[in-house]
C-alpha positions in Angstrom: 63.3 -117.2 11.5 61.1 -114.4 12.1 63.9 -111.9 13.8 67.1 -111.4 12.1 68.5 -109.7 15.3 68.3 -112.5 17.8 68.9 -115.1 14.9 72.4 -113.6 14.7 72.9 -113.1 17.8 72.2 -116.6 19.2 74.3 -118.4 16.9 76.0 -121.7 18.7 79.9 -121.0 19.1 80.9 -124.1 16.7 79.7 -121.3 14.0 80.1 -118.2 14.7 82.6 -118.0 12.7 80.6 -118.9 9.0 78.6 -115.9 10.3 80.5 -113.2 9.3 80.6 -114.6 5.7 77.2 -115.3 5.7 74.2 -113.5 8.2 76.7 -110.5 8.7 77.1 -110.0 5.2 73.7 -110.7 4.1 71.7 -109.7 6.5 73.2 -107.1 9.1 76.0 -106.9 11.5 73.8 -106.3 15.1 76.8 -105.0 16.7 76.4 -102.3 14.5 73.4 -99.6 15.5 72.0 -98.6 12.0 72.5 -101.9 11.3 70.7 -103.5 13.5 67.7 -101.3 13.3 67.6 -102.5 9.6 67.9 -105.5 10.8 64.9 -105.2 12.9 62.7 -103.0 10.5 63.1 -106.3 7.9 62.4 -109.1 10.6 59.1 -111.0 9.6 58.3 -110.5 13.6 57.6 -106.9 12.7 54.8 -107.7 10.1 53.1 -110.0 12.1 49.8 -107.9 11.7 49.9 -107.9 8.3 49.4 -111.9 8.5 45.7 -112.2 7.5 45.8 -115.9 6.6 45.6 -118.8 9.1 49.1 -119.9 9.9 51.1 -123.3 10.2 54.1 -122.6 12.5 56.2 -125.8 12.6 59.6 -125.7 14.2 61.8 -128.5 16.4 62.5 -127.8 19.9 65.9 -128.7 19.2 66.8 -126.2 16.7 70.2 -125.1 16.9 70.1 -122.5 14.1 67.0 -121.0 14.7 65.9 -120.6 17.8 62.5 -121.9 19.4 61.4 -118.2 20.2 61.4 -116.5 16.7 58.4 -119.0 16.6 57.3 -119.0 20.0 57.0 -115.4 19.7 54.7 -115.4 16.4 52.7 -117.5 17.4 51.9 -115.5 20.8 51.6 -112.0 18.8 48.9 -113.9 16.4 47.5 -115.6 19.2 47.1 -111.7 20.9 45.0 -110.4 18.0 43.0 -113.4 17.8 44.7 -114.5 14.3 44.3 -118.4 13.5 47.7 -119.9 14.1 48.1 -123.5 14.6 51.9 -124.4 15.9 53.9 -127.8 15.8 56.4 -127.5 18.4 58.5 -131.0 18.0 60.3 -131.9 20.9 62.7 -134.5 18.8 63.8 -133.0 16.6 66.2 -129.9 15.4 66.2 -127.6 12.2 65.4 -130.9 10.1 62.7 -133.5 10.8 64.8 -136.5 10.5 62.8 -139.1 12.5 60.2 -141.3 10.6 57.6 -140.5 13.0 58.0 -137.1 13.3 57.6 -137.3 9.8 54.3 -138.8 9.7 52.9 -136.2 12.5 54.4 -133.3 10.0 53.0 -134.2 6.8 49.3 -135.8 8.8 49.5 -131.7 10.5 50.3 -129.8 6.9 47.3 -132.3 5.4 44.5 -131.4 7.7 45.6 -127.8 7.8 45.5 -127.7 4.5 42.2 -129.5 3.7 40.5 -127.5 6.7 41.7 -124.1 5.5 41.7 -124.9 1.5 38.0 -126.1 1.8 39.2 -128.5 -1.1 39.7 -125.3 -3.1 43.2 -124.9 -5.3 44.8 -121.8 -7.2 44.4 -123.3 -10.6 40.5 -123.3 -12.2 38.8 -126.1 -13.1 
């Protein structure tokens, strides 16, 4: 989720009502002005040129809680600046990667990012 604003706000009916009692009271009611600038002043979106790092977006398509444009849109505002972002749109699958193959394309994505952007390097010294 990279805005709190539209995350609340796009919530499927079924739950709307485990909202209140938990993205209103943690994060922000956006029916309410001050809030909701809060709201926006602590979304990820608004950091996105602090990202220096090369990025792995990964989100499913199907995503009821989270939806497909708080990723679409970091992707496009790194993409803007020239940033390195790499994004795994699934079209299968929803906030969970449940299918086997979808799986397999997850974890093959994270290895190569990782061995392309890690250089075989790790945090801990030899």
């Amino acid at each position: 989720m990279s805005d709190l604003v539209d995350l609340s706000r796009r919530v499927v009916p079924f739950a709307r009502r485990s909202v209140v009692n938990n993205y209103v009271r943690y994060m922000g009611d956006p029916d309410d002005p001050a809030q909701e600038a809060d709201m926006r002043a602590r979304s990820p979106i608004t950091r996105v040129d602090d990202i220096t790092a090369p990025l792995l977006l990964v989100h499913g398509a199907n995503d009821l809680r989270v939806h497909r444009s708080n990723s679409d849109r970091v992707a496009e505002a790194l993409r803007a600046r020239g940033a390195e972002v790499e994004y795994l749109l699934n079209e299968r699958e929803g906030h969970w990667f449940i299918n086997p193959d979808s799986n397999i394309e997850l974890y093959r994505t994270l290895e190569q990012f990782l061995a392309r952007n890690l250089d075989g390097r790790t945090t801990e010294k030899d």
